[in-house]
C-alpha positions in Angstrom: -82.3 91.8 -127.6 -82.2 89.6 -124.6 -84.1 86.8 -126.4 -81.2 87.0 -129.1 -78.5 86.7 -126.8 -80.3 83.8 -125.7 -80.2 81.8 -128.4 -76.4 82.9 -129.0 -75.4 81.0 -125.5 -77.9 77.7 -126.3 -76.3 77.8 -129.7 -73.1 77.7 -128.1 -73.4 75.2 -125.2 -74.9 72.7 -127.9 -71.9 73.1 -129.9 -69.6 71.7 -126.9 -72.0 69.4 -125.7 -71.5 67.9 -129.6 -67.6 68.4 -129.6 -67.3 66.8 -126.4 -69.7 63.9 -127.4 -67.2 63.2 -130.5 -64.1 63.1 -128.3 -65.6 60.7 -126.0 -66.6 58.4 -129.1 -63.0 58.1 -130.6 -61.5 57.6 -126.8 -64.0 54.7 -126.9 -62.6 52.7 -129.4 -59.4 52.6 -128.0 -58.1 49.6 -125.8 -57.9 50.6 -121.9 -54.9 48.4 -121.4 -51.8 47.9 -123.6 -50.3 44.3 -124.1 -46.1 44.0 -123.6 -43.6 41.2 -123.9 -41.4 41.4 -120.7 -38.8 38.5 -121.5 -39.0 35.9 -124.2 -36.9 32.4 -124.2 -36.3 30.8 -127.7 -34.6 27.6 -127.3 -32.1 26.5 -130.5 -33.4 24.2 -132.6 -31.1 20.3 -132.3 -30.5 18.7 -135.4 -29.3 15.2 -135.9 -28.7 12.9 -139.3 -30.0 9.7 -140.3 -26.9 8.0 -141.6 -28.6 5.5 -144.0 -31.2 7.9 -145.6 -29.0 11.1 -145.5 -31.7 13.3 -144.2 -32.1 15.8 -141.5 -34.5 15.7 -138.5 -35.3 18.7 -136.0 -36.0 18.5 -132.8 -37.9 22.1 -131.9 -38.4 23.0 -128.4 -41.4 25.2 -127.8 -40.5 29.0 -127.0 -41.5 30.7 -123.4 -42.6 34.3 -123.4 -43.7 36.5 -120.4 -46.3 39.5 -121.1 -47.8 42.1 -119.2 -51.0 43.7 -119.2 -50.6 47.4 -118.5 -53.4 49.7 -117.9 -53.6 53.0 -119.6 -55.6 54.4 -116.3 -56.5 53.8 -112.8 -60.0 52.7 -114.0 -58.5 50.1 -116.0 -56.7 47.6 -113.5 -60.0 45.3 -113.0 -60.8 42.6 -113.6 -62.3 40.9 -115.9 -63.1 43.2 -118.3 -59.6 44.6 -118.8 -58.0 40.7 -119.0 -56.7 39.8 -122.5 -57.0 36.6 -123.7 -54.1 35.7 -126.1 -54.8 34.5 -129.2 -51.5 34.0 -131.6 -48.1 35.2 -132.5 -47.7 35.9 -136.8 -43.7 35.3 -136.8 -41.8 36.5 -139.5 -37.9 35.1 -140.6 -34.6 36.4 -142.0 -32.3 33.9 -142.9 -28.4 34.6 -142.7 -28.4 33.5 -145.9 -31.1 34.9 -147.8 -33.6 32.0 -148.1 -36.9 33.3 -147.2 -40.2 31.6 -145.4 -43.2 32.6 -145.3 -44.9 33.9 -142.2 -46.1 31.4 -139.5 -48.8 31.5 -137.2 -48.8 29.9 -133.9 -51.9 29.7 -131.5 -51.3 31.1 -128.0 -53.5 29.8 -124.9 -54.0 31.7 -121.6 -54.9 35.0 -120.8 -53.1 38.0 -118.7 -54.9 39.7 -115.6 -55.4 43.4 -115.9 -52.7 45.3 -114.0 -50.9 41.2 -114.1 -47.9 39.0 -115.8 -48.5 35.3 -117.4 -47.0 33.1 -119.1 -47.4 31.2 -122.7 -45.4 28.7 -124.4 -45.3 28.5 -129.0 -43.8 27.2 -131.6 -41.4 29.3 -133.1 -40.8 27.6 -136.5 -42.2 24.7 -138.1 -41.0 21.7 -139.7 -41.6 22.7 -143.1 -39.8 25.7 -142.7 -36.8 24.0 -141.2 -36.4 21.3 -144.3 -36.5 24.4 -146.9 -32.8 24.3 -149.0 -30.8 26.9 -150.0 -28.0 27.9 -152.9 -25.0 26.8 -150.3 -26.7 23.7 -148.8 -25.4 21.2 -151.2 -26.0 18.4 -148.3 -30.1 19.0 -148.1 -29.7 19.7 -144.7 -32.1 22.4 -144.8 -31.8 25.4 -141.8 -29.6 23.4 -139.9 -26.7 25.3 -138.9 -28.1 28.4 -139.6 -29.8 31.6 -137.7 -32.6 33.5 -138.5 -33.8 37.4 -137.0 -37.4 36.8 -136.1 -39.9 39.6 -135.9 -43.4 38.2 -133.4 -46.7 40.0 -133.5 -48.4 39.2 -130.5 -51.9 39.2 -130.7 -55.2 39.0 -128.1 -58.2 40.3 -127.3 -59.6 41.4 -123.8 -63.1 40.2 -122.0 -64.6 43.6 -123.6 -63.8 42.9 -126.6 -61.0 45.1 -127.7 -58.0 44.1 -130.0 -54.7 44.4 -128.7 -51.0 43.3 -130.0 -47.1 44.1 -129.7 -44.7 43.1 -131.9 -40.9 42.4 -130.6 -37.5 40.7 -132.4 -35.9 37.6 -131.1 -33.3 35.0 -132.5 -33.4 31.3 -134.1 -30.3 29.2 -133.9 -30.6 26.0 -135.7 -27.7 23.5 -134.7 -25.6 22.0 -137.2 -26.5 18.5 -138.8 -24.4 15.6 -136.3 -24.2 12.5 -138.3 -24.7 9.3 -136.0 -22.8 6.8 -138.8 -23.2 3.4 -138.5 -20.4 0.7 -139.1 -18.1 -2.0 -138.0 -17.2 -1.9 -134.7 -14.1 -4.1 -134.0 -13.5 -5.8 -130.6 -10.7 -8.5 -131.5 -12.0 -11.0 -134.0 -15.1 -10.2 -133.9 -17.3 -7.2 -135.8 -20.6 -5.9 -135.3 -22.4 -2.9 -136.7 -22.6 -0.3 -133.9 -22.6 3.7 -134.1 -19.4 5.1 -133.4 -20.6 6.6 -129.8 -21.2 2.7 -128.6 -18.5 1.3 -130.2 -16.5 3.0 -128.4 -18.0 3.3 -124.9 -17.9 -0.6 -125.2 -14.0 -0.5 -125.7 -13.5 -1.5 -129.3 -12.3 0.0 -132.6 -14.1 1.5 -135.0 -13.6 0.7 -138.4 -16.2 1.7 -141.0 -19.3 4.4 -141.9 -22.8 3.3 -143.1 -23.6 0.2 -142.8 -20.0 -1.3 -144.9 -16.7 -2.2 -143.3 -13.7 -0.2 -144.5 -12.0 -4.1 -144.9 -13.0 -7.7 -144.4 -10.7 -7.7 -141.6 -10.9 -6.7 -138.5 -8.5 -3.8 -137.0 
C-alpha cells in the first residue's frame, strides 16, 4: 500500500514539473520589453508650380518620432540585450478624397536603450505617391492641397532577438500648388521677363503670365 501511494505522489510532482515547464516555454517567446511612440512630428508637405511645364513639384520634409522602450519587468531594464534596434515604419494612407496608395515602407536607423527614449527621423510619403491624380484634380497637381489619415507600424527587433512593433495614426497636409508665373515686368519703357515676386520687389509693373506679354506695350 505504501509503495502505491508512492508512485501516486511521483506521478503527481511529474505532472507539475511538465505543466510548469510548458508555461515557462510560451512566456519565452514573448518580448521582455514593449516598443511605444511618445510624440511624432509630421511636417506638411510644400508644393510649388513650374509655370512653363505646368507640373507640380514636392518638397517633403522628413518626419521626427520619439519612442520608448518599456520593460515588462525589473529584469528587463538592461542593457544590451533588452535594446531594440529599429528597423522600418509600413505607413498606410486615406486620402480626403478617396484616391488610394499603396502602402510605403520607410527604413528606420538607431536603436532605443532598455528602460530609454531615442529619436528617428523617415520619410512619410514618397514622390510617387504625391504625383498620383484623382477624379477632381483636373490641373494634374497630384496630392497637393490635400490631407491624408496615416496609420504607421513601427517595427524593430532587440539585441536578443525578439520582434517588436506599435502601430499609431498621424496626419499628412500637402500644400496647395503656388504658381511662380513668369512674364513682362514693366519699369518705364523698358520690359524684361521676371516672376511676379521680383518684379515687384524691384518697383515695376507687372504685366503678363508665362513667358508672353499681355501687349507690345509697356504699362
Amino acid at each position: 500500500m505504501r509503495k502505491h501511494m508512492k508512485l501516486i505522489t511521483l506521478t503527481v510532482v511529474l505532472a507539475a514539473a511538465g505543466w510548469l515547464a510548458s508555461c515557462n516555454s510560451t512566456i519565452d517567446k514573448e518580448p521582455n520589453v514593449v516598443l511605444e511612440v511618445e510624440t511624432l512630428t509630421i511636417p506638411p508637405v510644400t508644393s510649388a508650380q513650374d509655370s512653363i511645364n505646368n507640373t507640380c513639384t514636392y518638397t517633403i520634409t522628413a518626419a521626427n518620432g520619439t519612442f520608448k522602450n518599456k520593460p515588462k519587468n525589473q529584469f528587463a531594464n538592461t542593457s544590451p540585450f533588452n535594446d531594440i534596434i529599429l528597423q522600418n515604419v509600413v505607413i498606410n494612407y486615406v486620402w480626403d478624397d478617396g484616391v488610394a496608395n499603396v502602402p510605403v515602407t520607410a527604413g528606420l536607423g538607431g536603436s532605443v536603450p532598455a528602460d530609454g527614449t531615442a529619436t528617428a527621423q523617415f520619410a512619410v510619403v514618397s514622390n510617387a505617391a504625391l504625383s498620383t491624380d484623382g477624379p477632381n484634380d483636373p490641373a494634374g497637381t497630384g496630392r497637393a492641397g490635400h490631407t491624408a489619415s496615416l496609420g504607421m507600424t513601427f517595427n524593430g527587433i532587440t539585441v536578443s532577438g525578439d520582434h517588436v512593433s506599435t502601430t499609431t495614426g498621424g496626419t499628412l497636409q500637402v500644400n496647395s500648388c503656388t504658381t511662380q508665373f513668369t512674364g513682362a515686368c514693366c519699369n518705364g519703357s523698358v520690359c524684361t521677363l521676371q516672376t511676379q515676386a521680383n518684379c515687384s520687389s524691384s518697383g515695376g509693373v507687372y504685366g503678363g503670365d508665362n513667358t508672353q506679354c499681355i501687349s507690345t506695350v509697356c504699362n
